[in-house]
C-alpha positions in Angstrom: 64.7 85.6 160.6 66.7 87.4 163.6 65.9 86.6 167.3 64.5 89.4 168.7 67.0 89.6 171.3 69.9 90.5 168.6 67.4 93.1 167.1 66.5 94.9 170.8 70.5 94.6 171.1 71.6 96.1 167.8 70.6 99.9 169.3 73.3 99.9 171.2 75.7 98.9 168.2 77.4 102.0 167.0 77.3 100.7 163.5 73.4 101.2 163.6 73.1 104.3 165.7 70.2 106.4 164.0 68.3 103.2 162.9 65.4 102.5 163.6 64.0 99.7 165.4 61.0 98.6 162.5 64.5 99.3 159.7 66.7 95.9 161.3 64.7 93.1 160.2 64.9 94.5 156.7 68.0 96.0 157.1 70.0 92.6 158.1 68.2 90.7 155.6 69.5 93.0 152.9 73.1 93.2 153.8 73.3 89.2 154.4 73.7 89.2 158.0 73.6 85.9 160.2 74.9 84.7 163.6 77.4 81.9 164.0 78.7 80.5 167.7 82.2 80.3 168.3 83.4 78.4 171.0 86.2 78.9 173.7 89.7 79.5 171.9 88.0 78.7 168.2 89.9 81.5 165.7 86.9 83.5 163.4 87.5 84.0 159.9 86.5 86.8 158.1 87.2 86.1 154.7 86.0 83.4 152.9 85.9 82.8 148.6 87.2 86.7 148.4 84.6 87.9 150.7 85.4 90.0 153.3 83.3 90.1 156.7 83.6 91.7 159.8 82.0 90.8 162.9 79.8 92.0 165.9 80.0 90.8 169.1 76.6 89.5 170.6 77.9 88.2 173.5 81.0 86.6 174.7 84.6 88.4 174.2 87.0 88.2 171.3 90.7 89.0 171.0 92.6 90.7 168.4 95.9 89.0 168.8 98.9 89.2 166.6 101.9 86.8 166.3 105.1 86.6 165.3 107.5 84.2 163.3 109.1 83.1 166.7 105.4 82.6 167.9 105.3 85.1 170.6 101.4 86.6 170.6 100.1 89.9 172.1 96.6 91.0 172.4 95.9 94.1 170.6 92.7 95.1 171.5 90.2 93.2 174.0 86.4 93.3 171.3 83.7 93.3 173.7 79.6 93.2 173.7 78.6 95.6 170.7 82.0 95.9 169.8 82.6 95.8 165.6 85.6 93.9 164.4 87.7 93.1 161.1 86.2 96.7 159.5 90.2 97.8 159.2 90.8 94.8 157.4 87.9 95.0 155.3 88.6 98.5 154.4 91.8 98.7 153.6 91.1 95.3 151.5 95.2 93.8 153.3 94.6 90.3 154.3 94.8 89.4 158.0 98.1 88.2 157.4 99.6 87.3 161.4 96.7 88.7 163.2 93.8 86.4 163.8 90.5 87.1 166.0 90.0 84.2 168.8 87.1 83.7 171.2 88.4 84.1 174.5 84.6 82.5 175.8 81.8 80.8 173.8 80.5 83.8 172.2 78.1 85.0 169.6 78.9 86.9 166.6 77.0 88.8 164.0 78.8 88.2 160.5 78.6 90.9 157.9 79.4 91.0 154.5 81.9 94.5 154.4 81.0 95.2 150.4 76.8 94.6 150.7 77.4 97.0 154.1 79.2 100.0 152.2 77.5 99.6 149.1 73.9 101.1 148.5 71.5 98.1 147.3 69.2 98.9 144.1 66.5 99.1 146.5 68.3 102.1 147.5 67.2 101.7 151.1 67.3 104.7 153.6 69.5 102.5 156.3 72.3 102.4 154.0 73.3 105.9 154.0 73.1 106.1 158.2 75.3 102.9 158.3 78.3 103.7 156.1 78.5 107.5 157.8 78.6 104.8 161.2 81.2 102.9 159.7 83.7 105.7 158.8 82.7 107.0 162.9 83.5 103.6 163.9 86.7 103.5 162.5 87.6 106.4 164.0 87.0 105.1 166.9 89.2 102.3 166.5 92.0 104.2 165.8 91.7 106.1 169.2 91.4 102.6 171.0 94.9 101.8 169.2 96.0 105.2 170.2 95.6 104.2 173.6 97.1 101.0 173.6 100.3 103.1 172.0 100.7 104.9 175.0 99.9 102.4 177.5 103.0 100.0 175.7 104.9 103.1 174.6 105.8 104.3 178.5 109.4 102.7 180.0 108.7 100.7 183.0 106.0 98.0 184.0 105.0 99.8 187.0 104.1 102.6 184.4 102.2 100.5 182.1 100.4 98.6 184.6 99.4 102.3 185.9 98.2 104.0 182.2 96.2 100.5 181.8 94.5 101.2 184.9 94.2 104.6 184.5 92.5 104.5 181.6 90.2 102.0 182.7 89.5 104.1 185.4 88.3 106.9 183.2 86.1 104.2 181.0 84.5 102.4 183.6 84.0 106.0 185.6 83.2 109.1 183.0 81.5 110.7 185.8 84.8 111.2 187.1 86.9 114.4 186.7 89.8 113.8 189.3 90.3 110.6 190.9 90.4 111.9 194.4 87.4 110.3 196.4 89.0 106.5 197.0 88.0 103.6 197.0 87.9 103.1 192.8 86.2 99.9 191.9 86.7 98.8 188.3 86.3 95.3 186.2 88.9 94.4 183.9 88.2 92.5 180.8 91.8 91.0 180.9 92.8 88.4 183.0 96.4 88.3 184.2 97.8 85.8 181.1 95.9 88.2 178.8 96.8 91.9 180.3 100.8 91.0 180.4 100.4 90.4 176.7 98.3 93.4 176.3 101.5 95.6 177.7 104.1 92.8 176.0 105.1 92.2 179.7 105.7 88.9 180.8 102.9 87.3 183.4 105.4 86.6 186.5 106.7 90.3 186.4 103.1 92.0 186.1 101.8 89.3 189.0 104.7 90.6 191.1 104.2 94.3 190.7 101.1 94.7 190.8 101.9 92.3 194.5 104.2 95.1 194.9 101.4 97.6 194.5 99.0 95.9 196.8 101.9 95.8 199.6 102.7 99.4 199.3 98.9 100.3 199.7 97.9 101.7 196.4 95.3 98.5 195.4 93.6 95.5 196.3 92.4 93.2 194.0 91.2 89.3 193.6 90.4 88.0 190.0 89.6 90.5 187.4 88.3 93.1 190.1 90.4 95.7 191.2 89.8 98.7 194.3 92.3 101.4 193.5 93.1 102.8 197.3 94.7 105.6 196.6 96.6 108.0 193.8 98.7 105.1 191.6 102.0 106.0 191.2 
């Protein structure tokens, strides 16, 4: 049996968009779901005996990071509350190989079995139909988020990655806006400074000194993770 708190939270997973409320309990006990606590750095595996899983985030944050034979990492996407992870994976049925999911903070995670998700059960229940047009929206959705990344890493100098990070975290964190014109910007970033210069592939001195540079010249202010965008970045 499910806390109530995951169940109240699960309506604002995009997996379950269009279920019910009265549909979860039944729904999570049919797929095979359960909730497992990762602690601070601890890697989460999503396959286990054959089995694929994927994962939602209850609370906490979880890193997709990827790492080479030389053993240089980069974060490719930050998985926050709500946020789905390991569906490409599962999918596509490719192992992991050298990407692994780490908990950046003690989080929560909802584990799912990918198969008993994407697969009607012989009950033939009415959720399962809603939740597998979700996951194919989900994915989607994923693949803009990489999309973004792309041209965040893809431009040529720091100063313009550091500014298409921002940028675009302006426009998340502030839909309402159509032109960044009325200043000051407030925004929170997910990263912290380690994590963003491996987010761009930048290394951490370099981005602590630009965006130093930045402050000096006017265009932000910032302490920690929260930033105050002063005027047009560029």
């Amino acid at each position: 049996m499910f806390d109530n708190k995951y169940l109240k939270q699960l309506k604002d997973v995009n997996l379950f968009r269009e279920v019910r409320p009265e549909e979860f309990p039944a729904m999570l006990g049919c797929i095979g779901a359960f909730v497992k606590e990762y602690s601070k750095d601890e890697i989460i595996n999503l396959t286990e005996s054959n089995r694929k899983y994927i994962g939602i985030v209850l609370s906490g944050n979880i890193h997709m990071i990827q790492e080479d034979i030389w053993g240089n990492r980069a974060i490719i996407l930050n998985i926050s509350k709500n946020d789905l992870f390991g569906e490409t994976f599962a999918c596509g049925g490719e192992d992991t190989g050298n990407v692994i999911f780490t908990a950046v903070e003690k989080s929560e995670v909802m584990i799912l079995p990918f198969a008993r998700i994407m697969h009607t059960c012989a009950s033939a229940c009415s959720h399962h139909q809603k939740v597998i047009m979700n996951m194919v929206s989900v994915l989607a959705e994923k693949n803009v988020s990489l999309m973004s990344k792309i041209d965040v890493i893809s431009k040529n100098t720091l100063r313009e990655k550091l500014i298409s990070y921002l940028t675009k975290e302006i426009e998340r964190q502030h839909p309402e806006l159509s032109r960044a014109e009325t200043f000051p910007i407030s925004i929170t970033l997910s990263l912290g400074r380690q994590q963003l210069a491996e987010y761009i592939h930048a290394n951490r001195s370099a981005v602590f000194r630009e965006l130093n540079q930045m402050k000096d010249e006017g265009l932000l202010v910032f302490e920690n993770k929260n930033f105050k965008i002063l005027k047009k970045l560029e």
